[in-house]
N, C-alpha and C positions, 0 to 999 in steps of 0.2 A: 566180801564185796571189794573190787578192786578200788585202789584208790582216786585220788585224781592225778598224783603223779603217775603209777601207773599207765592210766588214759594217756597222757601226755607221752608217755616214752613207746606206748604203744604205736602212737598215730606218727614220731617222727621214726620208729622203724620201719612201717608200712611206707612212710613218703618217700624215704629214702632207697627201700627196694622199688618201688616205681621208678622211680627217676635214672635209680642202675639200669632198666630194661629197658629204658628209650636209649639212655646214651652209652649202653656196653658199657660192662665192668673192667676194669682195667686186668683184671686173672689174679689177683694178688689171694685169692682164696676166700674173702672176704664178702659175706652177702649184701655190708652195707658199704662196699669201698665203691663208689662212685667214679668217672674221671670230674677234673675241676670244670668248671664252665669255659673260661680261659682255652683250656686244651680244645674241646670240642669244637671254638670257632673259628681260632685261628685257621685250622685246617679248609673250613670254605672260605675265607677272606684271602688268604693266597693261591685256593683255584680259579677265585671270583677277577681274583688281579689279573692272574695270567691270561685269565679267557678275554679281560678287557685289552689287554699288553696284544697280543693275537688279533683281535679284531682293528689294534690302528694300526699292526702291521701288514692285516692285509689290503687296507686303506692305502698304505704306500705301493706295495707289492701291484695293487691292483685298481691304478687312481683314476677317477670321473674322465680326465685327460690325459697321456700321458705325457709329460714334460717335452717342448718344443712342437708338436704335434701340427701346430699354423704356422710353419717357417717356410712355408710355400715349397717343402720337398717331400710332401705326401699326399697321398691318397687315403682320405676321411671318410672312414663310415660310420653312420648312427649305428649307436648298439642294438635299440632293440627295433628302428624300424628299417636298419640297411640302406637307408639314402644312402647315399655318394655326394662327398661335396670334395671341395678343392680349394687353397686359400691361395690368390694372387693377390699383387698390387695396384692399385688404382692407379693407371697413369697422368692421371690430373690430379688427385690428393695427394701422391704416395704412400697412401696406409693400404695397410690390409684388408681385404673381404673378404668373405665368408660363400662361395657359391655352389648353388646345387648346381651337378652337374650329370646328363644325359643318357651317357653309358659309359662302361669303362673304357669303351676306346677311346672317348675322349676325354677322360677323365688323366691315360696315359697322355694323351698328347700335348697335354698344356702342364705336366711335372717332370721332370727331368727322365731320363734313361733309368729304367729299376727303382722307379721310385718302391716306394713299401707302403703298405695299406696298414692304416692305424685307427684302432676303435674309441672312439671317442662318445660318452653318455650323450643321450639325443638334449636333454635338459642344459647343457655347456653350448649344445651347439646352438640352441634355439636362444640361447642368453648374449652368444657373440656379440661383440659391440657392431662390426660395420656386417652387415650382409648386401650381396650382391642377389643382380639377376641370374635365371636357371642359365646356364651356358653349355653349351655342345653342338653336336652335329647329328640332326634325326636321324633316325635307324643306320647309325652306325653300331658295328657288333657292340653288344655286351660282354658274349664269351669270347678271347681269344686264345686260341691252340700256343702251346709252352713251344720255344723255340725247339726244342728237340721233335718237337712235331710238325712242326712249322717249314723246317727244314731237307727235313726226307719224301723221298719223291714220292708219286701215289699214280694212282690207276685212273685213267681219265678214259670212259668212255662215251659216246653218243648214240644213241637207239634211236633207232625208225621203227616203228611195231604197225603192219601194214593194217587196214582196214579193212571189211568185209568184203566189200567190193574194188581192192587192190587201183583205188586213185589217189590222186596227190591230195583232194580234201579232205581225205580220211587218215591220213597218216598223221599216228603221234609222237612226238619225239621229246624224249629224255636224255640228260644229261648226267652222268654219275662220275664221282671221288670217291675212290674208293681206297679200303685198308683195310687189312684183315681178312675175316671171316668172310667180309663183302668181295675184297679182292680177290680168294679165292674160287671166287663162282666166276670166274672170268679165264680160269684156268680151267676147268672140270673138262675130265676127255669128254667127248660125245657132245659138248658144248661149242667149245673153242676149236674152230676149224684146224683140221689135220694136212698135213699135206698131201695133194689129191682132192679135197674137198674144196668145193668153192660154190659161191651164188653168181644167181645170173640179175641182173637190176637193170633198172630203165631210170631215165635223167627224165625231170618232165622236158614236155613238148613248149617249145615258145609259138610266138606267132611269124617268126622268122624260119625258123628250122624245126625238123622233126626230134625227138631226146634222142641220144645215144643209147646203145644199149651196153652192159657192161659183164665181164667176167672179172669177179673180185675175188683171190685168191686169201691164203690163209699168211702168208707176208702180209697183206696192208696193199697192195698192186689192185690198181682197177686197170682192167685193160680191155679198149674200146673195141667192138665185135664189128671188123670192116674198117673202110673208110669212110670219111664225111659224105663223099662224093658216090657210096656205094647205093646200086637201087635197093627200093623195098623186099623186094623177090629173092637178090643174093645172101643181103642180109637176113632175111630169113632161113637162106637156106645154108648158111653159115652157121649161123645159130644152131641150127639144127643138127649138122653136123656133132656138135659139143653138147649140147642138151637136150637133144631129140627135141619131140613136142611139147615142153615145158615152153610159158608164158613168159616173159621176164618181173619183175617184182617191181611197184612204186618205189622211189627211195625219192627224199627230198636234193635239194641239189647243196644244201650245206652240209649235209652227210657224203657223200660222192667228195667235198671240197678237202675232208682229211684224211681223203686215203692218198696213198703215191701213185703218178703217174707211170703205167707200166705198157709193153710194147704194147702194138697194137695189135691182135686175134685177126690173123689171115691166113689164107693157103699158102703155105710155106713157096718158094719159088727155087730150087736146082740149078745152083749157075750154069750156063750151056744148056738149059733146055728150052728152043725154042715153038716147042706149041706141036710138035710131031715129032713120030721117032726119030733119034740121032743116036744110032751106035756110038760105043764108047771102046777107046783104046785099050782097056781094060779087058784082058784074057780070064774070063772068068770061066769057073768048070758048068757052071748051066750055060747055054746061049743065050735062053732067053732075057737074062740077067742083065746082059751087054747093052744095056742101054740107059742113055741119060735121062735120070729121075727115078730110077727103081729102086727101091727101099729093099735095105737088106741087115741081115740081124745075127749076132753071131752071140753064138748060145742065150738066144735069150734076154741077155743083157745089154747089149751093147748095140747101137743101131748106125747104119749108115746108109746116106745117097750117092747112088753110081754118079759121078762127074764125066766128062770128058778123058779124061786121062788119070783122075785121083776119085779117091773115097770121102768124101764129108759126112765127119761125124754131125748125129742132129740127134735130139730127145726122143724117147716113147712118144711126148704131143706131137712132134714135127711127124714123127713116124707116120703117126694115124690121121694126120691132117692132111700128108701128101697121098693117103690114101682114098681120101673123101672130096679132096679135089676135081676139079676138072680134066687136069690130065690125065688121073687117074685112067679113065676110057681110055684115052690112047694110049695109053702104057699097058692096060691089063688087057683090054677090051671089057664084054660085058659080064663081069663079074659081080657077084654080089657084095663079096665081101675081100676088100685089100689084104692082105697077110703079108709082112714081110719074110723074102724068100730067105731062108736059112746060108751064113757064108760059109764054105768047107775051112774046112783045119787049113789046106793047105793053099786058099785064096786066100787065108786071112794072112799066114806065116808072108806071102809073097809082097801082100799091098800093105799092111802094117804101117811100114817108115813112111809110106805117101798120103798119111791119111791126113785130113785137112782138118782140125778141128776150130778152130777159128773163124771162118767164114760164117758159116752159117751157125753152129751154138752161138758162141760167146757174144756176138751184138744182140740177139734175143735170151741174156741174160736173166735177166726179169720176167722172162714168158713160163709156164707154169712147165713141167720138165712132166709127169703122169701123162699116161693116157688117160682122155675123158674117161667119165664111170657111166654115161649118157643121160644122167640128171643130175641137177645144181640141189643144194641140200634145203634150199628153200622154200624148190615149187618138186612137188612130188609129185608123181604121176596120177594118185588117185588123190591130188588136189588139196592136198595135206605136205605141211613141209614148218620147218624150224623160220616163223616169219618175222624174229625179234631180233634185227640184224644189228649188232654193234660193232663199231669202228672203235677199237681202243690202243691206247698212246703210252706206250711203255715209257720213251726215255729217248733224248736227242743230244749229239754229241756236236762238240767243238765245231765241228764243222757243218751244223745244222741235220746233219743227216740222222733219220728218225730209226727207231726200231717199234714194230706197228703189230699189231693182230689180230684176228677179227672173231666174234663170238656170235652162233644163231643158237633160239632157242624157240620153245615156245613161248615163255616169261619174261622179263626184263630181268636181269642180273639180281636187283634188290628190289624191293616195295617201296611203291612211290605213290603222294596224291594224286587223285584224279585231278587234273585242273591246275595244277601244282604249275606255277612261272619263274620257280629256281631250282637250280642241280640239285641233285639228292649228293650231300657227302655225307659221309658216313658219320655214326654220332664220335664224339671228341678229335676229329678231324680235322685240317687246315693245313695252309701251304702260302708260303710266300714264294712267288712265280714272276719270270719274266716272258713276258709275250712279244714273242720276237719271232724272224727270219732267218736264217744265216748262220744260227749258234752264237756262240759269245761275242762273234764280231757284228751281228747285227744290232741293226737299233730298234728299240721298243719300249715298256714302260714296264715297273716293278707292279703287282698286287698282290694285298692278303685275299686268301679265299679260307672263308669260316664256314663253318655248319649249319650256318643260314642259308646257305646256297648261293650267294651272289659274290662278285669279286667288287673289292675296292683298291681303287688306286691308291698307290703310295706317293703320294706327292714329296719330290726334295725342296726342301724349303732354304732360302738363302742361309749362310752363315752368320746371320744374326738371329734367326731365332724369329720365334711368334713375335710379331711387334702389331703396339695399335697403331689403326690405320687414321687416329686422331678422329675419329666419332667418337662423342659425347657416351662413356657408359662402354664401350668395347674393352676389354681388362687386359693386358703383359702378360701373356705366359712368361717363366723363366729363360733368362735370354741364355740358347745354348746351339751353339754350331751344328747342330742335329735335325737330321729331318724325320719323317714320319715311320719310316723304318727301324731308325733308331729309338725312339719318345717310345715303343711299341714294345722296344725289347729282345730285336730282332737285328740287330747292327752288324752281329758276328756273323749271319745267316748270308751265302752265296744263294742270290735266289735261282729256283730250279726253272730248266729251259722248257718254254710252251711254247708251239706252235702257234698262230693266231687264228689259226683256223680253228682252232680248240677253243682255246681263250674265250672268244667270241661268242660261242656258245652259252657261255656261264654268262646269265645276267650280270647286270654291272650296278652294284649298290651307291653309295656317296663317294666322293672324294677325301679319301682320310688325308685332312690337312692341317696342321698345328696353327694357323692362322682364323678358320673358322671354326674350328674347336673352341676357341677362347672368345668366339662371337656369342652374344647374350643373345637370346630366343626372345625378347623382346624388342628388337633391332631391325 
């Protein structure tokens, strides 16, 4: 029977193999070599430190505020619920306060040029010692376009999209900025009129005069079919000439106001032809030829009107339009159809040097140069036709002179709301724009235009900067020689040249102005 020393030596080698399997044996080969206690805790008391040493450096690394953060050169937001505030000076205390403010646009306009947006715990903010009233300017943008996009020009078109019954109360009209993916649907062949392709449009009717009617070519050229003074009856059968029996299309008259004025659509007139045959000095190998007004064509290509003593070069259109004329009859007699008479090799070799091309081209520069195709691309014969007519605005140079184009379809360019009372721009799109006349030498006013759809003006604010206007409660923005183009971010940006015929078109949101930016909303 075991003793009790024994027992005793029994029970402290079993405690002591226990205690080796929680705290690993040290490998010394030994079943009862334990490590000391000592060993085993130092090792969590200096990961326990580090992990504390780590957590007050990310305290610093990553503090409630960060250092200077209310020096009135930033843009302040709650961390976790994204308010916007801004810290000015009280111009009757001179301390600090603490204001929410509106949107970021005006959130930039009452902090210097580039300020920096710094996240501050909502808990610091709410603890501020002075807080101010909310200040801004109502729906002015939130999001504004980075100068690199701010700066680059875009696609500015305006849709008329006719209505069932082709009147002026059913027409609706859209406004689009476009980029990209959108701007390229403004290009697509079979979209974007070709040359040779054109619409026929109608101005509405006043109570003083009947609308014009109009031939709008694939340049950006409206050009009026007739004279003011012209009857009902000519005019139509003028038209007709060009577009057979197609109807003309609704178009609004602020649609019609951005295209360019282009010659005006008439029967060409033949210097020296006075209204009956008048032979011409011209030996030409037909006789019949010899007379002034007959159109004649040399291979094809090239076209001229017999004059009195010379040749005038004139277009494929003049070609066909002196053929659908009046005089026509007396020049052809009763024929169905005008052709111009083929010139020989060697009429052409002889009158060459006396051809006139001046006269008659070059003042109807502007006039469309194809022969009609006898229907406009937007009323079709079987009453179908591309009805989604846009006027779009490429780019305008120094000298105000525009480069223009024009787009039918059945669709509008992009999707838009029904009902919708701002441009569609395209999403992360914007433009700082001057809406002018004249090109760089005119005068007109600067605006951002954001993705809201609507334009705001950029107001230039004196050289002193937002000041209060001494109402009790109205706050200092930073006093800085800067005006709203600058405050914005946008100082280095040459704004891009609009016509105001355009401009116009785009609703017009608040006035972005660094003075009533810093007006409190309870004021």
């Amino acid at each position: 029977m075991a003793s009790r020393r024994d027992e005793l030596n029994a029970y402290t080698f079993a405690r002591k193999r226990m205690v080796g399997a929680f705290l690993q044996p040290s490998g010394g080969g030994n079943d009862e070599d334990a490590p000391r206690p000592v060993k085993a805790v130092l090792p969590s008391v200096v990961v326990a430190a580090v992990l504390v040493a780590g957590f007050g450096m990310l305290g610093v690394v990553s503090p409630t505020a960060p250092q200077g953060w209310d020096d009135t050169k930033n843009i302040i937001q709650g961390r976790d619920s994204t308010t916007r505030y801004v810290v000015l000076v009280d111009p009757v205390t001179k301390e600090k306060q603490l204001h929410q403010v509106l949107n970021m646009a005006s959130a930039r306009l009452v902090t210097p040029a580039n300020a920096k947006i710094v996240i501050v715990a909502d808990n610091v903010l709410d603890a501020y010692k002075n807080h101010g009233p909310t200040i801004g300017i109502p729906y002015a943008p939130d999001k504004l376009p980075t100068p690199d996009v701010a700066a680059a020009a875009k696609k500015w078109s305006v849709c008329d999209k006719a209505g069932s019954d082709n009147t002026q109360a059913t027409i609706n009209q859209s406004v689009f900025v476009t980029v990209d993916k959108e701007a390229a649907q403004l290009e697509k062949p079979g979209k974007k009129l070709a040359a040779g392709e054109w619409l026929f449009v109608a101005e509405p009717d006043t109570t003083a005069n009947r609308g014009a009617w109009y031939l709008v070519d694939s340049g950006g050229f409206k050009h009026a079919i007739g004279r003011v003074d012209t009857s009902a009856g000519d005019r139509l059968a003028l038209a007709g000439a060009v577009f057979g029996a197609a109807k003309p299309q609704q178009v609004t008259k602020e649609w019609l106001d951005t295209l360019k004025d282009g010659e005006r659509i008439d029967y060409p007139v033949v210097p020296g032809y006075t209204g009956r045959k008048v032979a011409s000095s011209l030996k030409l190998t037909n006789p019949d030829d010899q007379y002034v007004g007959r159109v004649l064509t040399y291979q094809g290509t090239s076209f001229y009107a017999v004059g009195k003593d010379q040749l005038f070069e004139i277009s494929p259109f003049q070609a066909y339009m002196i053929g659908k004329s009046p005089a026509a009859a007396v020049l052809y007699g009763d024929v169905p159809e005008v052709k111009p008479a083929q010139l020989s090799q060697t009429d052409y070799g002889k009158y060459a040097s006396q051809v006139d091309s001046q006269t008659m081209l070059k003042p109807k520069g502007d006039l469309p140069r194809e022969k009609p195709s006898g229907h406009p691309v937007n009323v079709l014969a079987d009453g179908q036709g591309r009805t989604v007519l846009c006027s779009t605005f490429e780019s305008m140079d120094d000298s105000g002179n525009t480069a223009q184009s024009v787009f039918a379809d059945a669709q509008y360019p992009a999707e838009v709301a029904s009902g919708s009372s701002s441009a569609h721009v395209s999403p992360g799109a914007g433009l700082v724009f001057r809406a002018s006349e004249g090109g760089q030498n005119g005068s007109g006013s600067n605006f951002l235009l954001t993705e809201t759809g609507l334009r705001y003006q950029l107001k230039a604010n004196t050289a002193d900067g937002a000041k209060s206007t001494g109402t009790t409660g109205q706050q200092q923005a930073p006093q800085q020689g800067d005006g709203a183009q600058a405050r914005l971010g946008y100082d280095k940006i040459q704004p891009v040249m609009v016509p105001n015929a355009w401009a116009a078109l785009v609703p017009a949101g608040p006035v972005l102005d660094v003075n009533a930016a810093a007006k409190p909303q309870n004021y």
